[in-house]
C-alpha positions in Angstrom: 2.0 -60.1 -122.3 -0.1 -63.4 -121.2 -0.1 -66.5 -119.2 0.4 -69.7 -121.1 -2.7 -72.4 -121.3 -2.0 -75.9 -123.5 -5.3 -76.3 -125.5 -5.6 -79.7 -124.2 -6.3 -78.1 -120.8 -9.2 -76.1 -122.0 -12.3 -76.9 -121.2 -15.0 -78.5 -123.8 -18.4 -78.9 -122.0 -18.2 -80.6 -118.7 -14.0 -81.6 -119.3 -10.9 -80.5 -120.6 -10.2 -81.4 -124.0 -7.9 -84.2 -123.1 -9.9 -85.9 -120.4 -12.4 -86.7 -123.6 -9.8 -89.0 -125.2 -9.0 -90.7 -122.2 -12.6 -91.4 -121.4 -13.2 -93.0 -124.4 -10.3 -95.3 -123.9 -11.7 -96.3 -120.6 -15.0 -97.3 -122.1 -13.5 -98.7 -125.5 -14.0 -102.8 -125.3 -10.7 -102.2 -127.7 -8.1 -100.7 -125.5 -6.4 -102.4 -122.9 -4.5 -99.8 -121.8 -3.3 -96.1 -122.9 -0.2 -93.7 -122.0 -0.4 -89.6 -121.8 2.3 -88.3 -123.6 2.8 -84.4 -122.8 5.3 -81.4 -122.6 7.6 -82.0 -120.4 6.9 -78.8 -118.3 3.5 -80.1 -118.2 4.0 -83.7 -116.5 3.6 -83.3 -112.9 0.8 -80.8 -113.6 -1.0 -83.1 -116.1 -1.0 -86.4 -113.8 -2.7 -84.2 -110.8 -5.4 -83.0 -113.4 -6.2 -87.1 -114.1 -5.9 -87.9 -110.9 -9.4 -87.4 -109.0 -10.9 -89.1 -112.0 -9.4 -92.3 -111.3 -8.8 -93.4 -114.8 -8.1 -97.2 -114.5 -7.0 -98.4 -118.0 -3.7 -94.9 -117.8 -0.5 -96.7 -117.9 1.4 -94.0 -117.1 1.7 -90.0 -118.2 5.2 -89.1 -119.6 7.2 -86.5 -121.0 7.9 -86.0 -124.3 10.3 -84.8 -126.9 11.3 -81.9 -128.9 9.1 -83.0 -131.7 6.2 -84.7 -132.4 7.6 -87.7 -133.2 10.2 -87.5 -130.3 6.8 -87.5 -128.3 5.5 -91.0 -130.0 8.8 -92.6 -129.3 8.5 -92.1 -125.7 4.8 -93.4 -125.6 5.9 -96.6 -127.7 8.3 -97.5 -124.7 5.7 -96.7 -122.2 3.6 -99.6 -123.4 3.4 -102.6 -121.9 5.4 -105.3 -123.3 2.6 -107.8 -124.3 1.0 -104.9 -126.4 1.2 -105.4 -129.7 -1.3 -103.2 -131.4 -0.4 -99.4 -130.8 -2.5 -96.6 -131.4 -1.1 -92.7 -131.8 -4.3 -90.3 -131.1 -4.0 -86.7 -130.4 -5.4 -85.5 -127.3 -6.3 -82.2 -129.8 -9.3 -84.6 -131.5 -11.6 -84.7 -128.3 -14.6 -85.7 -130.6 -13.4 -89.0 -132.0 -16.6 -91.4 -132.1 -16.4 -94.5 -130.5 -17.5 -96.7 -133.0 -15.1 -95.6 -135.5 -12.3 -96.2 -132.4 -14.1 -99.6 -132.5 -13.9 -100.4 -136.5 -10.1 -99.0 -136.9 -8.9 -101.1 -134.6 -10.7 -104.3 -135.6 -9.4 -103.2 -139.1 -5.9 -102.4 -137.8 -5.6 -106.4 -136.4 -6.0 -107.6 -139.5 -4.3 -105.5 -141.8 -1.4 -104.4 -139.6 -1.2 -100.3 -140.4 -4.7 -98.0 -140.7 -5.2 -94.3 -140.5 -8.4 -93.1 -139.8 -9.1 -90.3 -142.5 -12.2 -88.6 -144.3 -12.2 -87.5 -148.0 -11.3 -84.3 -149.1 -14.4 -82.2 -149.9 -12.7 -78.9 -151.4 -10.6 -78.8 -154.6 -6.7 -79.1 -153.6 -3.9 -76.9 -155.7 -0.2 -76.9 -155.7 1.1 -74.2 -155.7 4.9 -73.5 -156.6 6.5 -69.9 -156.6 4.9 -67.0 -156.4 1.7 -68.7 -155.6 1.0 -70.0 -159.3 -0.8 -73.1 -159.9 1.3 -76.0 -160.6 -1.4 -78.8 -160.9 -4.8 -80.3 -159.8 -4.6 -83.0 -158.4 -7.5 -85.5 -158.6 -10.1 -85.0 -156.1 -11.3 -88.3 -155.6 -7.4 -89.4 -154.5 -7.3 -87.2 -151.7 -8.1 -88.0 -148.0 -7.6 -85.8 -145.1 -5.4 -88.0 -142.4 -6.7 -88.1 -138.6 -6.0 -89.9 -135.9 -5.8 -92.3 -134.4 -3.2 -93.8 -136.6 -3.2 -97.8 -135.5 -0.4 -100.1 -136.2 1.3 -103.3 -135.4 3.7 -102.3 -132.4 6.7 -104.2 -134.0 6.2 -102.4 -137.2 5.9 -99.2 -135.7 8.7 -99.2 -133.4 10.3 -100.4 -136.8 9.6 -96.9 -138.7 10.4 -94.6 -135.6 14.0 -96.4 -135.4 14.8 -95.9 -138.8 13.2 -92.7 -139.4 15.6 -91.3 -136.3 18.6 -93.4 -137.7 18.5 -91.7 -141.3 17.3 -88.5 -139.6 13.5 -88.3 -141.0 10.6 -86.4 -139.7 7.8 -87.1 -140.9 4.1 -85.3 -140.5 2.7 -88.2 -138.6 3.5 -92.0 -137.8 1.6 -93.1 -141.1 4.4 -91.3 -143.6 7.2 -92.9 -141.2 5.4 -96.8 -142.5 4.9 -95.7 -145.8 9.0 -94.8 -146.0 9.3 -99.0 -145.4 7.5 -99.9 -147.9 4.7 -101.2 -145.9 0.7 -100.9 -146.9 -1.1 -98.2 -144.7 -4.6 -98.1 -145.2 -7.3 -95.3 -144.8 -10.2 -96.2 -142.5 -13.2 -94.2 -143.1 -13.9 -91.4 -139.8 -16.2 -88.3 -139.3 -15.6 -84.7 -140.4 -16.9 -84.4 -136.7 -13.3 -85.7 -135.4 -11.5 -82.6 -135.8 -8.4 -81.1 -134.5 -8.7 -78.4 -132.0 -6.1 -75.7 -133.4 -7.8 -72.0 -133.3 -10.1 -70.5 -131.3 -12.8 -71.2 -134.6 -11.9 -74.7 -134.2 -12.8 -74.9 -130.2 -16.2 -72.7 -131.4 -17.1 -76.1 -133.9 -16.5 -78.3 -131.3 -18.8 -76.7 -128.6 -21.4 -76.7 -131.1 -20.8 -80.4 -131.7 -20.4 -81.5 -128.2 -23.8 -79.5 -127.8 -25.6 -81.8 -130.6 -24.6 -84.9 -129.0 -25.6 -83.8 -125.2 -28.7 -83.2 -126.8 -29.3 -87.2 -127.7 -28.2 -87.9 -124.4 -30.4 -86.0 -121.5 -28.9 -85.4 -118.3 -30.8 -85.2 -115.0 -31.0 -81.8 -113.8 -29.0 -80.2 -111.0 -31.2 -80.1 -107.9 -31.5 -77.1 -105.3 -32.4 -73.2 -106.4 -31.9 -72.9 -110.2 -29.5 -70.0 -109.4 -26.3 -70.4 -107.0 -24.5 -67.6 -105.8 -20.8 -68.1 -104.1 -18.4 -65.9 -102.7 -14.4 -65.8 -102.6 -11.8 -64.2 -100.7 -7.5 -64.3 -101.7 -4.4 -62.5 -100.2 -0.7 -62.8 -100.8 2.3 -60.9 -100.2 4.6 -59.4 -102.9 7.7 -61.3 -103.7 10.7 -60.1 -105.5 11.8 -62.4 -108.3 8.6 -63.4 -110.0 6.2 -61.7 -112.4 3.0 -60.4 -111.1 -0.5 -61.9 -113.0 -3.7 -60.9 -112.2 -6.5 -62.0 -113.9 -4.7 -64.1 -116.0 -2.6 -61.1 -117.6 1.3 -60.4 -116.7 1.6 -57.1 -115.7 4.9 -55.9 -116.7 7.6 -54.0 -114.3 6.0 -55.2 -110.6 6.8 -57.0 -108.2 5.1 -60.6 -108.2 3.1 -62.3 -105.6 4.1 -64.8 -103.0 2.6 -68.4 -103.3 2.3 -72.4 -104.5 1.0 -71.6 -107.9 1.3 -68.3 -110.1 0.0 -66.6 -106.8 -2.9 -65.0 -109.2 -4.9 -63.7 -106.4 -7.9 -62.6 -108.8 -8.2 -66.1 -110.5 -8.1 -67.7 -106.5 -11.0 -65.7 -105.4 -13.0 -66.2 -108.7 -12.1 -70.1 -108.4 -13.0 -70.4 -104.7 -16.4 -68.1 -105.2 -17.3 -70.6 -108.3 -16.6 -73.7 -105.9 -18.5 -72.0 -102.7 -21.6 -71.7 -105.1 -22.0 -75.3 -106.2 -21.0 -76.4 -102.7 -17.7 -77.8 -103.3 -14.8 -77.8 -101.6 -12.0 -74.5 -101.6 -8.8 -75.0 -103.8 -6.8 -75.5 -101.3 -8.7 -78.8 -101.5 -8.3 -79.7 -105.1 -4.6 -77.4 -105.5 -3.4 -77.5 -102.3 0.3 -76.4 -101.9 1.7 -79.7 -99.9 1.9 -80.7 -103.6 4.5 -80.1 -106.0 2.8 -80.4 -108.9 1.1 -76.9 -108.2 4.1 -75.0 -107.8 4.3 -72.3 -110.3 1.0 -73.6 -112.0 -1.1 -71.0 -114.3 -4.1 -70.2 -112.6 -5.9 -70.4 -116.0 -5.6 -73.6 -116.3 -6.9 -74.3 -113.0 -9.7 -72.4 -113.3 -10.4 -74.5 -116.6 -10.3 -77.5 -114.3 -12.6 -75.8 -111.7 -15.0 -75.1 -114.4 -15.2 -78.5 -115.4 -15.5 -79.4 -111.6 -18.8 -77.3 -111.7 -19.9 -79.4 -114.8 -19.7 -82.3 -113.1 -21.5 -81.1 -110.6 -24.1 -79.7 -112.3 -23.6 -75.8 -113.1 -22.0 -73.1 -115.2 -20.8 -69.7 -114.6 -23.3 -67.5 -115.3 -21.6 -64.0 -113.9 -18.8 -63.3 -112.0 -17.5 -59.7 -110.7 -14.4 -59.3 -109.1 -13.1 -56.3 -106.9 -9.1 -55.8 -106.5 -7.6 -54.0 -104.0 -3.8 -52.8 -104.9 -2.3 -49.8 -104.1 0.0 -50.7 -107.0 0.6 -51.2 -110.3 -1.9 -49.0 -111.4 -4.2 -52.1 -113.1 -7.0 -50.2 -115.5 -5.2 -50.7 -118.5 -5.3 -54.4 -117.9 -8.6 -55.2 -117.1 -10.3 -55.8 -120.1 -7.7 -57.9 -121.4 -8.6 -59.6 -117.7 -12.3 -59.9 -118.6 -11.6 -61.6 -121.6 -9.4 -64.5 -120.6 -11.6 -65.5 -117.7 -14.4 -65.4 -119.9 -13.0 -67.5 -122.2 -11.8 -70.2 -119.9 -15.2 -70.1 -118.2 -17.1 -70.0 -121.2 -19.2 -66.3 -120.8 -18.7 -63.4 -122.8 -16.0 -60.9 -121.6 -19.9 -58.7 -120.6 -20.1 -61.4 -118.0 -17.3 -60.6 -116.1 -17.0 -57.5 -113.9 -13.3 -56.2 -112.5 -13.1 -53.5 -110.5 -9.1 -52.2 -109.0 -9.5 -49.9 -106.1 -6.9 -48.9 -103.5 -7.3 -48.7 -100.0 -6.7 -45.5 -99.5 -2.9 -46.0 -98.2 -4.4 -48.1 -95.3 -3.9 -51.6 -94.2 -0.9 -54.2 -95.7 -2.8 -52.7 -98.9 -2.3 -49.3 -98.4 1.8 -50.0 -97.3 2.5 -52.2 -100.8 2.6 -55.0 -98.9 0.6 -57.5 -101.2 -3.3 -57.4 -102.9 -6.2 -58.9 -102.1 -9.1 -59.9 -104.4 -12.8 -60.5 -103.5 -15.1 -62.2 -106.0 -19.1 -63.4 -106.4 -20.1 -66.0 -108.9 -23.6 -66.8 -110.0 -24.3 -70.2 -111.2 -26.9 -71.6 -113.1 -28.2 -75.5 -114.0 -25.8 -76.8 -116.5 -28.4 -77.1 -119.3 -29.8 -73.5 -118.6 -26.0 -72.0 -119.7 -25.9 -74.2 -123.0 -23.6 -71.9 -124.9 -19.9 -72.5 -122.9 -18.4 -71.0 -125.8 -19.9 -67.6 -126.9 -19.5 -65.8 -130.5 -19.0 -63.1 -128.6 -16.3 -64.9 -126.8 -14.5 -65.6 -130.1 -14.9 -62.7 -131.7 -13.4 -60.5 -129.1 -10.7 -63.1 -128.5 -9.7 -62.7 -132.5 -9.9 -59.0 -132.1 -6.4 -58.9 -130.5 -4.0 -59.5 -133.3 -1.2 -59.7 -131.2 1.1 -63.4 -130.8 0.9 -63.4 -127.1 -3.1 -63.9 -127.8 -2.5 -67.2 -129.5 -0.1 -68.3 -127.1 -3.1 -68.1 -124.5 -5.2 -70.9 -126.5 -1.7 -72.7 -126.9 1.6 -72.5 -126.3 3.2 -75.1 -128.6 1.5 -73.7 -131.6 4.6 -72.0 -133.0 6.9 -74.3 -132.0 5.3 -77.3 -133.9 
């Protein structure tokens, strides 16, 4: 039970993970142009999430393959033809520095094949059978492989086609070179650039992204220090699709009619969180003339919504929600509710109040002909609400066990 959300879409401080990779291309002297490789379900979806920011050096978002590699391949041909220095990065490693971008390229140029990496700090075993100790290997040999992974187009393009013609995978692009017999160095990175993979990981990188705003002050948001919004969504049931409120799928109902997942709880917190800094309703930012919307999570447009308040300014501070259905019966969902919306918006699940109520058999309500949801948010200065990522967040995230609570911080996870 759970609605899907791609890690990349979550939010780190005022942006999703992957709009921090592509706005250090934009402002890298180094790059000359960069292509958005994602899941193919994802593609219409992820080009109207980098539209508004008009992103001038993307050279196109496409779909990718089965694998990882798959994926690459279909970057490579994206590029244009008179590139001829390619670098792989994964949109995962939202905290790569820009002057080691900088220095692994200039390296790259002259040696042909680099890997950004840093040194292993911990002592490495192998273990065979049975977990027993096979050997030790020297400490000082090992280096942990990031990206980006920079190399010579021509020679790149070279390992992909024969990996795929002798049927290779490999871990990454560097271990498809190293199969020709080419020289791949290491460039020296920053334990800082790491890979967003568990909730734990996303915790670290708040914390660092935190650190760095700190060097860096930021004008304050004028007006009242607190905003307070209110939101307002209806839709009809609709045979054929699943019901989710909230975030959560609630088994054996009837879903709602509409554009996106139709999540008539997420709507009215998203258009209560836009009211209070002033912005425009989603019908603005999602509306349903477009395609790309249809059948969208709401979680992962309210992830883009909160970064929409960053930018202007705010974070959630509170939100309470009141639900009227006269079915399901929705109390045994709503703290699984709480949590998700308070982990996309970056408040602890105490943050966010849901209420389900009937209406007493009266109204379109009252004759199961749809639900309606009414929400406030309360928003405060961006620097007052430091924290966007909570212990308390993370520990009650880790304290359901189940799979479908990793699919929630990414889907791909078990398929890669």
């Amino acid at each position: 039970m759970g609605v899907s959300l791609n890690k990349v879409y979550l939010p780190l401080g005022d942006r999703p993970l992957l709009l921090h990779s592509c706005m250090l291309f934009e402002e890298a002297p180094a790059v000359a142009c960069y292509v958005v490789v994602v899941h193919p379900g994802e593609h219409s979806f992820c080009r109207a999430l980098l539209a508004p920011y008009r992103l001038k050096k993307l050279a196109g978002v496409v779909a990718g393959g089965e694998t990882r590699q798959d994926s690459v391949a279909a970057g490579l041909r994206e590029l244009p033809e008179d590139c001829t220095l390619a670098a792989v990065h994964d949109a995962a490693r939202p905290l790569l520095a820009p002057e080691v971008l900088e220095g692994a390229v200039q390296r790259a140029r002259e040696s042909g094949a680099v890997v950004v990496g840093v040194p292993v700090k911990d002592t490495i075993k192998i273990v065979g059978a049975e977990r027993q100790i096979r050997a030790t290997p020297a400490r000082e040999e090992l280096w942990i492989a990031q990206t980006p992974q920079i190399f010579r187009r021509a020679l790149l393009e070279r390992a992909h086609a024969e990996a795929e013609r002798e049927g290779f995978t490999g871990t990454d692009d560097a271990s498809l070179v190293e199969r020709l017999g080419e020289p791949v160095e290491v460039y020296p990175g920053s334990y800082e650039n790491i890979k967003i993979t568990t909730p734990e990981d996303l915790l670290l990188a708040e914390a660092i992204w935190e650190r760095r705003q700190k060097k860096d002050e930021r004008k304050e948001a004028g007006g009242p220090p607190v905003r307070v919004g209110m939101g307002c969504d209806v839709h009809p049931f609709a045979e054929g699709r699943p019901l989710v409120l909230g975030g959560v799928e609630i088994p054996g109902a009837p879903g709602l009619a509409g554009h996106s997942d139709a999540d008539v709880v997420l709507h009215a917190v998203m258009d209560a969180c836009l009211g209070a800094a002033g912005l425009p309703d989603i019908g603005s930012h999602f509306p349903p003339s477009d395609p790309c919307w249809r059948g969208a999570p709401s979680l992962a447009l309210l992830a883009h919504v909160r970064s929409l308040l960053a930018g202007a300014g705010f974070a959630v501070s509170q939100v309470d929600v009141v639900v009227a259905a006269q079915a399901p019966r929705l109390a045994a969902y709503l703290d699984l509710m709480k949590e998700r919306i308070g982990l996309v918006l970056g408040v602890p699940p105490g943050a966010v109040g849901i209420k389900a109520t009937t209406t007493e058999g009266l109204g379109f309500v009252g004759r199961k002909e749809g639900i309606a949801a009414w929400a406030v948010a309360t928003l405060v200065p961006k620097r007052v609400n430091r924290k966007t990522i909570a212990g308390e967040v993370l520990k009650q995230f880790l304290s359901k066990k189940g799979p479908e609570d990793e699919v929630l911080l990414d889907p791909v996870l078990r398929r890669t």
